[in-house]
N, C-alpha and C positions, 0 to 999 in steps of 0.2 A: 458501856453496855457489855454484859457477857457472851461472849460466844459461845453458842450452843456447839459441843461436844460432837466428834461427827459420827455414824452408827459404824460398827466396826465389823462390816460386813464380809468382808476377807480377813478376820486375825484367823491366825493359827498360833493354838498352843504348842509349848514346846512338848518333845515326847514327855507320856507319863503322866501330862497334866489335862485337864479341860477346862474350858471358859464356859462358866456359868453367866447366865442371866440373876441380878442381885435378888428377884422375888424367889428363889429358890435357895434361898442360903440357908435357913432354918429348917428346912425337910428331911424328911428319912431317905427322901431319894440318895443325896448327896452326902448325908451322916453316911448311909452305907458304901460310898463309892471312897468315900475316906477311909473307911475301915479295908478296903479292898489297898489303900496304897495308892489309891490317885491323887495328884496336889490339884486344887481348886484356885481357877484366877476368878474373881464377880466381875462383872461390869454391866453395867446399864445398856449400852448401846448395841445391842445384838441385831436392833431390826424384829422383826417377829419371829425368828430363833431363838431355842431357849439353850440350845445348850452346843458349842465347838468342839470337835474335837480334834488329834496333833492328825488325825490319816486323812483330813480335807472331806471331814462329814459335820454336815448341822443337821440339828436334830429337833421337832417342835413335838409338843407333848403335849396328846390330845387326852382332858380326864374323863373320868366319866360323870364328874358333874359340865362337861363343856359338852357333852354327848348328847345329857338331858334336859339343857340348854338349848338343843335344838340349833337354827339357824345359826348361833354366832358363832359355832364353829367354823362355820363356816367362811365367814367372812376373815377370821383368825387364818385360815389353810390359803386364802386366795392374797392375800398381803405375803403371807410363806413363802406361799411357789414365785409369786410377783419379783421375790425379792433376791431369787435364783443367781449363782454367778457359776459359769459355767466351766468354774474348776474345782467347784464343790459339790459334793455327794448328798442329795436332800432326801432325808430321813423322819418317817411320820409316825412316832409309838403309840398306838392308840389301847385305851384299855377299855380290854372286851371282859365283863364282868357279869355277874347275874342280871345287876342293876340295867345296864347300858346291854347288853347281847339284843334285844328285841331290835333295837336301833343301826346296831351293826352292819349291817345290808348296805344301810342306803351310808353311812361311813367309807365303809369298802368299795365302794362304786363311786359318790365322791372322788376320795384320795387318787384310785389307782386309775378308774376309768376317765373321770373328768379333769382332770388335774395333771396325771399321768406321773404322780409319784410313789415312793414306793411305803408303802405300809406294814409294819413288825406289830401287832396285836400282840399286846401284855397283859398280865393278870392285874400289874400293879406297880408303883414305885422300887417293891423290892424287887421284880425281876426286870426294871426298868436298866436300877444300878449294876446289874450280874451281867447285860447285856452291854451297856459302855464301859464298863470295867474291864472285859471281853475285849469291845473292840481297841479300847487305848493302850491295854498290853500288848498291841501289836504293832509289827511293822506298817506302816501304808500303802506298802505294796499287798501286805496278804490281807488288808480289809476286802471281808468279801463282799461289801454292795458296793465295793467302787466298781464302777463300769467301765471296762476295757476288753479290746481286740482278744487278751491272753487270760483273761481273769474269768473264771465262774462263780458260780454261789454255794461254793461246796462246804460252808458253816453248817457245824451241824444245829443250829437256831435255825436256821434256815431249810435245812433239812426237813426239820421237825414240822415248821410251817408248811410247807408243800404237801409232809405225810396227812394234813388233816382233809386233804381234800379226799371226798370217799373215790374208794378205787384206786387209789395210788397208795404202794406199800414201800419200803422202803428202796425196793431194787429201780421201780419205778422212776421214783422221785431223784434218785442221784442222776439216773437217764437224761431225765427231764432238764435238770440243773445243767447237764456237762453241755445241752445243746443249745438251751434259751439264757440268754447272757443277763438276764432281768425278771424278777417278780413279774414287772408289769407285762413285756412281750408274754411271756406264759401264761398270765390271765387273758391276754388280746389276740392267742393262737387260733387256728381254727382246726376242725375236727384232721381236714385234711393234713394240716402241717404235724399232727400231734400223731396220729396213726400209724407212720412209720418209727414211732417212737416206742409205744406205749401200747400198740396192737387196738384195733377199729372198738371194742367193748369201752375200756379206758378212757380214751380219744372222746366218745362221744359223753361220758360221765362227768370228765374233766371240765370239757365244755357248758356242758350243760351246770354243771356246778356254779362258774362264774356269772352263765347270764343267765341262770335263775335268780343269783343275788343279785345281779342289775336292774331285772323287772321288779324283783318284790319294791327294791328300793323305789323303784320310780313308782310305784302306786300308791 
């Protein structure tokens, strides 16, 4: 009898390279990350990770037909977080599109509030690829969602993220990064913690930002 293969739930790729999930071999995701110069390992056994990379991040890729799909992404995100090892950086690309944006809200609230991971909303595969391409030409020290004591979220993708919240402009937004070490604490702040930051106007937009998307979602 064969023994089943075991999920490879800690590989790390060497620098340069990523471990693919084998249902993504034929996509433009991954044609572009080729074209970018990154080598590709396949393997079957990621676990509900689709994709490895060498700075200690997995990455699951929510589309927007799993968006319009409703529930089963769901249950896709909670196998994800389940399967957490806590010397890996879990990373959620979800694509916010014309199609899937109406649905967004209650996405967003999911991923970041219930789940408590972190969320990078994409247009699409091709800026999926621009994004791991980004992060596997780098060291693993300068990934900016790894989470540590000395590390902020000073990418400017991430930059860019943070700028969409209304009321925060760019001077804002780098403030904001240099003091909350995570997407998520920054969505989970409150008026009070954000105010010495960002001034009481801001502070309260911010906020209200987040858990307007958390109620809409919940109704």
């Amino acid at each position: 009898m064969e023994t089943k293969a075991p999920v490879l739930l800690n590989a790390v790729p060497p620098y340069g390279h990523v471990i693919s999930s084998d249902k993504w071999r034929n996509s433009s995701l991954l044609q572009s990350l080729k074209g970018a110069g990154v080598k590709l390992i396949f393997e079957n056994e990621l676990g509900a990770a689709d994709f490895h990379l060498p700075n200690k991040s997995r990455i699951l890729y929510v589309s927007e037909c799993d968006i319009i799909a409703r529930n089963s992404y769901k249950r896709k995100l909670v196998r994800y977080r389940n399967s957490n090892s806590s010397s890996f950086q879990m990373l959620v690309l979800v694509e916010n599109t014309r199609v899937s944006e109406q649905y967004f809200p209650a996405v967003q609230k999911f991923v970041a509030f219930d789940l408590g991971l972190t969320l990078l909303p994409i247009s699409g595969q091709t800026e999926a690829s621009q994004l791991l391409a980004q992060m596997v030409h780098r060291e693993g020290r300068d990934n900016p969602f790894r989470r540590s004591s000395s590390s902020r979220l000073l990418d400017p993708l991430v930059l860019a993220l943070v700028q969409q919240v209304p009321g925060v402009g760019r001077a804002k937004a780098l403030a904001l990064l240099q003091h909350f070490s995570s997407i998520g604490q920054l969505c989970n702040a409150s008026p009070a913690e954000l105010e010495p930051i960002v001034g009481h106007a801001a502070a309260q937009q911010i906020h209200n930002f987040f858990h307007k998307s958390s109620s809409s979602a919940a109704r």
